[in-house]
C-alpha positions as CSV (number, residue, x, y, z in Angstrom):
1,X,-15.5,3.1,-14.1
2,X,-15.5,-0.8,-13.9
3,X,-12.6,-1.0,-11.7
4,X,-14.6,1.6,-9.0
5,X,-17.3,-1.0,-9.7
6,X,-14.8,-3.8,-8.9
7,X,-13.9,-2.5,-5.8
8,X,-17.4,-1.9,-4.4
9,X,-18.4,-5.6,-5.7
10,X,-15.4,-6.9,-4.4
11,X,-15.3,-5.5,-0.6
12,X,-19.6,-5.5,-0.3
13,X,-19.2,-9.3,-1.5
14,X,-16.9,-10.7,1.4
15,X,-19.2,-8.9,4.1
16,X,-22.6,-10.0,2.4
17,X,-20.6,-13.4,2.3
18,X,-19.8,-13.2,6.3
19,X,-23.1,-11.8,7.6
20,X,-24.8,-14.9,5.7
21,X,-22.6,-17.5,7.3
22,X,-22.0,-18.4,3.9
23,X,-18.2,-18.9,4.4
24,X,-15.7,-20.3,7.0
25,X,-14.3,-17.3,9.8
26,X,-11.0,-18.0,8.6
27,X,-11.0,-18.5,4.9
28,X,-9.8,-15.0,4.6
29,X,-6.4,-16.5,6.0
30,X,-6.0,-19.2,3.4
31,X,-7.1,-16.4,0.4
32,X,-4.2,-13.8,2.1
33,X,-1.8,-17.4,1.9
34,X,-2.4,-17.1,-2.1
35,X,-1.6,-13.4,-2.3
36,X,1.5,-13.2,-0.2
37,X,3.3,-16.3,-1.7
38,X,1.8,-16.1,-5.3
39,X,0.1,-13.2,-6.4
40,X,2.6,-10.6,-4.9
41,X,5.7,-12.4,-6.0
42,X,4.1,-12.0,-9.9
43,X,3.6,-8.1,-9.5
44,X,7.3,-7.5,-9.4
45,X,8.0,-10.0,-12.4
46,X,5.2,-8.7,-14.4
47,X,6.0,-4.7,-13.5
48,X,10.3,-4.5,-13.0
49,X,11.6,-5.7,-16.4
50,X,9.6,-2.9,-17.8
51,X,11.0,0.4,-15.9
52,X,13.4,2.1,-18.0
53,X,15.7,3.3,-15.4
54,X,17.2,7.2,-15.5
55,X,18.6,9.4,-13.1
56,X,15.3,11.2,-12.9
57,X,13.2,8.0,-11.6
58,X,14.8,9.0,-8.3
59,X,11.9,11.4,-7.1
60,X,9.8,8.4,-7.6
61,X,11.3,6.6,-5.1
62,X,12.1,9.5,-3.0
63,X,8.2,10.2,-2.7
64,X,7.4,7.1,-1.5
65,X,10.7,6.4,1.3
66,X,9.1,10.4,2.1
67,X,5.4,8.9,2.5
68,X,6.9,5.9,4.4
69,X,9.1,8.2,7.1
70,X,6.7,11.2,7.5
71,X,4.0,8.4,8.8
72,X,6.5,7.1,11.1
73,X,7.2,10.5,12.6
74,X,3.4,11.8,12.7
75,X,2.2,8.4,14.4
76,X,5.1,8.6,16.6
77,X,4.1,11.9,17.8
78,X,0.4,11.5,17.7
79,X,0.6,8.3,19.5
80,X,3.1,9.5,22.4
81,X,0.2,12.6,22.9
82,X,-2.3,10.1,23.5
83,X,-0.6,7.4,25.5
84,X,-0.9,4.2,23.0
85,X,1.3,0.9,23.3
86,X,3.2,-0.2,20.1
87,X,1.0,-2.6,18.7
88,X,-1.5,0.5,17.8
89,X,1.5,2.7,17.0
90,X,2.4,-0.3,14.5
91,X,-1.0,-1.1,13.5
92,X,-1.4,3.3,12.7
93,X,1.9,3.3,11.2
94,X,1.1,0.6,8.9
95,X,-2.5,2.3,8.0
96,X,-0.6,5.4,6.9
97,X,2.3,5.0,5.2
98,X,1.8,2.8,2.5
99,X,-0.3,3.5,-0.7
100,X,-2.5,1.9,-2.8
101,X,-0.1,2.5,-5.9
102,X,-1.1,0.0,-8.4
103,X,-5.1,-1.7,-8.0
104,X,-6.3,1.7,-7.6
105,X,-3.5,4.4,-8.4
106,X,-2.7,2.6,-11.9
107,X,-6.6,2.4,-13.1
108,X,-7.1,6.1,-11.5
109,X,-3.7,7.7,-13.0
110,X,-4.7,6.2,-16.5
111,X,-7.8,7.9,-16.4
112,X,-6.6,11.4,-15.5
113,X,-3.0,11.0,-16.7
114,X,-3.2,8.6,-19.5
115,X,-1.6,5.2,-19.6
116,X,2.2,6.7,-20.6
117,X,2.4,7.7,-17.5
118,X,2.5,3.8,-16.1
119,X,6.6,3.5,-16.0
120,X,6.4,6.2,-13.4
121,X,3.6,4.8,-11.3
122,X,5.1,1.4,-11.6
123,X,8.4,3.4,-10.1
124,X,6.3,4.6,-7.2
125,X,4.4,0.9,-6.5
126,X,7.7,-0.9,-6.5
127,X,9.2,1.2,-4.0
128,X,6.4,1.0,-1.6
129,X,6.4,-2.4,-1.9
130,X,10.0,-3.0,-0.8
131,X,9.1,-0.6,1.9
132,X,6.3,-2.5,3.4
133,X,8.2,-5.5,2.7
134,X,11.0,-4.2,4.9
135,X,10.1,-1.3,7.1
136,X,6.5,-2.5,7.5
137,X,7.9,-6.5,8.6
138,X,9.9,-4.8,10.9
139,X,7.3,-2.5,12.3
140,X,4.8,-5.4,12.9
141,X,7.3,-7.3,14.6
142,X,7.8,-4.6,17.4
143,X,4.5,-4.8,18.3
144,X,4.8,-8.4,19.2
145,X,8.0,-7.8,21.4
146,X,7.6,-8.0,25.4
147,X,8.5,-5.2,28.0
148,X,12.4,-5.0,27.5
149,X,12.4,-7.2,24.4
150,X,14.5,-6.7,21.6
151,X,14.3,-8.0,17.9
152,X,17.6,-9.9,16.9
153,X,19.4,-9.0,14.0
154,X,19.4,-12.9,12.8
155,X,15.6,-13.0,13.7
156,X,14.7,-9.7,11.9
157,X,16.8,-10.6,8.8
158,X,15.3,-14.4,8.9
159,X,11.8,-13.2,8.6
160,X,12.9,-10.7,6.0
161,X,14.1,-13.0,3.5
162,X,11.3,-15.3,4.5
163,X,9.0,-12.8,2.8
164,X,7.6,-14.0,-0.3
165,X,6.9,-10.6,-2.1
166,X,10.2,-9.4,-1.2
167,X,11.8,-13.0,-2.3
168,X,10.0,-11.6,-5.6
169,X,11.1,-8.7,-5.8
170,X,14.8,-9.5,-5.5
171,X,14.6,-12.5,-7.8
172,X,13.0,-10.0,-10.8
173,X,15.5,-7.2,-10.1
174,X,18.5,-10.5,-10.4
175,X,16.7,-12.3,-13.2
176,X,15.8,-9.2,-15.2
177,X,19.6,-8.6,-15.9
178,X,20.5,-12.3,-17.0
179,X,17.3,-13.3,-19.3
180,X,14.3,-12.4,-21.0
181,X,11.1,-13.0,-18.7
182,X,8.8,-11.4,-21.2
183,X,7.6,-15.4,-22.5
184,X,6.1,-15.7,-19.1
185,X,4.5,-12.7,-19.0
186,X,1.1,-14.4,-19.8
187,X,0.9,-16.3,-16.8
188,X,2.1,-13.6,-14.2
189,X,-0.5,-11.3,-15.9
190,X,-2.8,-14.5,-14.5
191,X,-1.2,-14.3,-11.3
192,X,-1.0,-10.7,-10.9
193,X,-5.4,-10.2,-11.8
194,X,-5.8,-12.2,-8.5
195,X,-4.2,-9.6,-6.5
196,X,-7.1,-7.2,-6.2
197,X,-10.0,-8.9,-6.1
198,X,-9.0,-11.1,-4.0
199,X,-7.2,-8.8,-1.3
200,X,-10.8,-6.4,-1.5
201,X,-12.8,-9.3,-1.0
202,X,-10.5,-10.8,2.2
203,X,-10.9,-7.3,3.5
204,X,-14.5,-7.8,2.8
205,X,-14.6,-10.5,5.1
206,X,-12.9,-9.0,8.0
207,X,-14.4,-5.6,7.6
208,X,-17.2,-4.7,10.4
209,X,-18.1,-1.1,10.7
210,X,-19.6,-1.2,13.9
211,X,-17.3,0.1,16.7
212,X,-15.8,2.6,14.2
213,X,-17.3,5.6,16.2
214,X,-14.8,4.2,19.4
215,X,-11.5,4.3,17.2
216,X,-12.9,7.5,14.9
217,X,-10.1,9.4,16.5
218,X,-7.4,6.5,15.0
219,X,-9.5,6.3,11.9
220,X,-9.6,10.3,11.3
221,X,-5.5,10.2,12.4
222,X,-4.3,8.0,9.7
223,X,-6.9,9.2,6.9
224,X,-6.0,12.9,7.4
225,X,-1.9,12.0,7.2
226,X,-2.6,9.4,4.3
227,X,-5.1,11.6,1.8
228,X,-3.9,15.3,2.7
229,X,-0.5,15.2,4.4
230,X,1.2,12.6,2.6
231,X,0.4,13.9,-0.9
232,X,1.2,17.6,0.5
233,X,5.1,16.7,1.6
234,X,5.4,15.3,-1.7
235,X,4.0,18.5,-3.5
236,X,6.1,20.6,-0.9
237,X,9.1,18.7,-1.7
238,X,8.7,18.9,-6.1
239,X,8.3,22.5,-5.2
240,X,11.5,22.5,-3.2
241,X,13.6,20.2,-5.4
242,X,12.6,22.0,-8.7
243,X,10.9,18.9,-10.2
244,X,8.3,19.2,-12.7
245,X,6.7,17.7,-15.3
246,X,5.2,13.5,-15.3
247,X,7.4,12.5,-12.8
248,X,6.7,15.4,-10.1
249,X,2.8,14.9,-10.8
250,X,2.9,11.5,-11.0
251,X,4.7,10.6,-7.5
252,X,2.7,12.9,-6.2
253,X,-0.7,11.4,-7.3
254,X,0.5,8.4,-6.0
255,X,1.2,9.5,-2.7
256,X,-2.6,10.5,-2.4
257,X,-3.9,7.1,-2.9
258,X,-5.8,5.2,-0.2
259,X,-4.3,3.2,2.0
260,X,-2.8,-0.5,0.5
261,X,-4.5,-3.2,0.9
262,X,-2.0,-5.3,1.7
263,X,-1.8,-3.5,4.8
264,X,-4.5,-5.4,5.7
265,X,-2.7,-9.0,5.2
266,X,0.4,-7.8,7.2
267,X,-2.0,-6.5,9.8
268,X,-3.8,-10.0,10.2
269,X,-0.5,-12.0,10.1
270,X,1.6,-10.1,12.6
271,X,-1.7,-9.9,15.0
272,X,-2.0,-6.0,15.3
273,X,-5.5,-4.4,15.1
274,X,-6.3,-6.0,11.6
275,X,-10.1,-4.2,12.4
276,X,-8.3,-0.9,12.4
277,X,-6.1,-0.9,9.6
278,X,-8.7,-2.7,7.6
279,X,-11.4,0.2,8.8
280,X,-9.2,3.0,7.5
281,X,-8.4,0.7,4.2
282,X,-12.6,0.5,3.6
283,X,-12.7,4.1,4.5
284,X,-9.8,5.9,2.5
285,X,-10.6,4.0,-0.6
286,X,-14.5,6.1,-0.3
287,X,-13.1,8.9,0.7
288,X,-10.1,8.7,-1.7
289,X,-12.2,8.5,-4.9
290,X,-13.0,12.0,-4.3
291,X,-9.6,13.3,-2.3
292,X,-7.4,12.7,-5.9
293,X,-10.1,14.3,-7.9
294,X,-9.1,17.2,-5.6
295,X,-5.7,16.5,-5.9
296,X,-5.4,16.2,-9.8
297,X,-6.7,19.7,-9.0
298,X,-4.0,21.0,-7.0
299,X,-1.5,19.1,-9.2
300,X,-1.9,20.7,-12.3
301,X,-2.0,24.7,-10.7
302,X,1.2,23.7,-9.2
303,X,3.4,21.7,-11.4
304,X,4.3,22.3,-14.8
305,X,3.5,20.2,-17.3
């Protein structure tokens, strides 16, 4: 219950903050700063040195590379019907296929799950991350291309390795193999408490609901392909594949969590509709308290225990 709390507090802070003039426009840029070179970076050196690693951890990552592509190809399609230019096929893309694995799918799978089931979750959240860090750079930068423009290999790879969370993320998965990081783990678990609050609360200050009745149809879009679809190919796919058990329901409560946060930051710093992706990130985390409720549902009538 206190982290539902937390998240209310957090978001309904930054826009009580905003509409009182009570803080600078921009400070949510210098508060994403601190959670892209910082805060991010610490997830993966808290998190990696502690997956066990088995051939079975595949589905895992399987779900979320399956959440990641099936957004791509629904937005594709769904924006092609209705005639959008790439920066709101990136900005939908990114609203869609990246999910809020760990602030709100680690608190929400310990509660119907139980905490054992965190080495799977953490699975699930590290591959996402390396996604958006990858896919989702790469998205964003399309929509900043001009008529006939192309990204460059040397430019795409540049801003790649440029990227502090997936600097991070390759420096744990290195350092993990060569020494202990577990004496540090106090201070990353310092870093890492900053990631939430302070990513709801710079959402807080960028989120205004009016104007959300023009881009319901976005909105509705990513929500509908985030909190049923995505969830569903995962099921569809455990079902297919013959996988049961923690790992099947697991990765497949993952994929029915809101929409990441961070989405938000990658939104704001590569200039697509940040009010967008932030909208559907305010809206899917409401609507997604109740959606996985549904889900745990569905879950346990069709996988085995």
């Amino acid at each position: 219950m206190v982290n539902f709390i937390m998240i209310a507090f957090c978001i309904a802070t930054g826009m009580l903050l905003r509409r009182a003039n009570l803080i600078h426009n921009e400070a949510h840029k210098g508060i994403n700063t601190w959670i892209l070179y910082f805060a991010l970076p610490a997830v993966s050196f808290k998190y990696i040195p502690k997956i066990i690693w088995s051939p079975q951890l595949f589905f895992p990552v399987f779900s979320a590379v399956l959440v990641w592509a099936g957004s791509w190809l629904f937005m594709e399609y769904y924006c092609r019907r209705k005639a959008y230019k790439q920066r709101s096929r990136s900005s939908l893309e990114l609203a869609a296929g990246y999910s809020n694995t760990s602030f709100i799918g680690f608190p929400l799978i310990m509660a119907y799950f139980g905490e054992t089931q965190l080495p799977i979750a953490i699975i699930c959240d590290q591959t996402t991350f390396i996604l958006l860090s990858t896919a989702g750079i790469v998205n964003a930068l399309r929509a900043n291309l001009r008529d006939g423009q192309r990204i460059e290999a040397k430019f795409m790879f540049r801003k790649l390795i440029s990227f502090p969370p997936l600097i991070g993320c390759i420096a744990a998965l290195a350092l993990t193999r060569v020494t202990d990081l577990s004496v540090a783990e106090p201070f990353f678990d310092k870093l890492v408490a900053t990631v939430g609050p302070l990513a709801l609360f710079s959402i807080g200050l960028q989120l205004k609901f009016d104007g959300w009745k023009q881009q319901l149809s976005q909105i509705s879009a990513a929500m509908i392909y985030k909190l049923l679809l995505a969830p569903l190919l995962v099921l569809l796919s455990a079902l297919l594949f013959g996988v049961s058990g923690p790992v099947a329901r697991i990765s497949i409560f993952e994929a029915a969590m809101p929409t990441l946060v961070t989405s938000g930051i990658i939104a704001e710093q590569y200039h697509l509709n940040t009010k967008l992706v932030n909208l559907v990130i305010g809206f899917s985390i409401v609507l997604g308290l109740l959606t996985t409720a549904a889900w745990d549902t569905l879950i346990r009538l069709f996988i085995a225990a």
